[in-house]
C-alpha positions, 0 to 999 in steps of 0.5 A, spaced: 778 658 404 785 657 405 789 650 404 795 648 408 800 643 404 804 640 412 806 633 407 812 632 406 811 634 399 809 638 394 801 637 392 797 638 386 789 640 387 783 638 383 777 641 388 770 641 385 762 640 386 759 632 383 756 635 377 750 630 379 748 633 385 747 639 382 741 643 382 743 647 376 744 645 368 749 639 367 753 643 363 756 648 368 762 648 370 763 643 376 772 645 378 772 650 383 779 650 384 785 646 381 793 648 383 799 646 385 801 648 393 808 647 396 811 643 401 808 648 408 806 653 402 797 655 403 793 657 397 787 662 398 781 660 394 775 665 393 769 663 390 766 670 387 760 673 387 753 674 390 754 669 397 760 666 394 762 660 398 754 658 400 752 659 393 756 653 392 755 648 397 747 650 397 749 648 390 749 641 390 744 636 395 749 633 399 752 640 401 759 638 400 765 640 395 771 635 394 778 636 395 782 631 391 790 631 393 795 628 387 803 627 390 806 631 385 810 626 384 805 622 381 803 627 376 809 628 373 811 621 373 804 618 370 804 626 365 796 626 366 791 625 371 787 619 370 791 613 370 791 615 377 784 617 378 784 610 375 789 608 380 785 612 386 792 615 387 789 621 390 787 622 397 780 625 398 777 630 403 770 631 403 767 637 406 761 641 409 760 648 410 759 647 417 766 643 417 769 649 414 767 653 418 769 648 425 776 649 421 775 657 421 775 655 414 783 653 414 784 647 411 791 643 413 793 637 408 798 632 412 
């Protein structure tokens, strides 16, 4: 998957799995992606292993994973994450993998 940041800022990502909808144990790791991404900069995220990216949306039960998308800004303003998940100073993209693969698994943020 890649992720293209076309805002007018720079962007931090939390991507993860609900640990609630997991079919696998509670202690597992959720976060599949976390990173910073330039203004008109991409991020190439690869899930490892045997069928990667499947693997991880048969996973959960709704089959989607979730972007959350900070203003970096934001971040370095508030030095730490929850008062803005407190906030909802996020934007969220929920996504499928049959909407990935509509998008030919390329993602732009604007």
């Amino acid at each position: 998957m890649y992720i293209v940041n076309r805002t007018s800022n720079d962007v931090y990502i939390v991507g993860e799995r609900d640990v609630n909808e997991l079919h696998r144990k509670p202690y597992e790791l959720k976060t599949l992606m976390t990173g910073r991404i330039a203004v008109n900069d991409t991020m190439e995220v690869v899930q490892r292993g045997p069928n990667g990216w499947r693997r991880i949306f048969n996973d959960t039960k709704s089959g989607r994973i979730k972007l959350f998308i900070f203003n970096i800004n934001s971040i370095e303003t508030n030095k730490g994450d929850n008062p803005l998940i407190d906030k909802k100073s996020y934007k969220l993209v929920s996504l499928t993998k049959d909407h990935l693969d509509s998008l030919n698994w390329v993602v732009e943020l604007k």
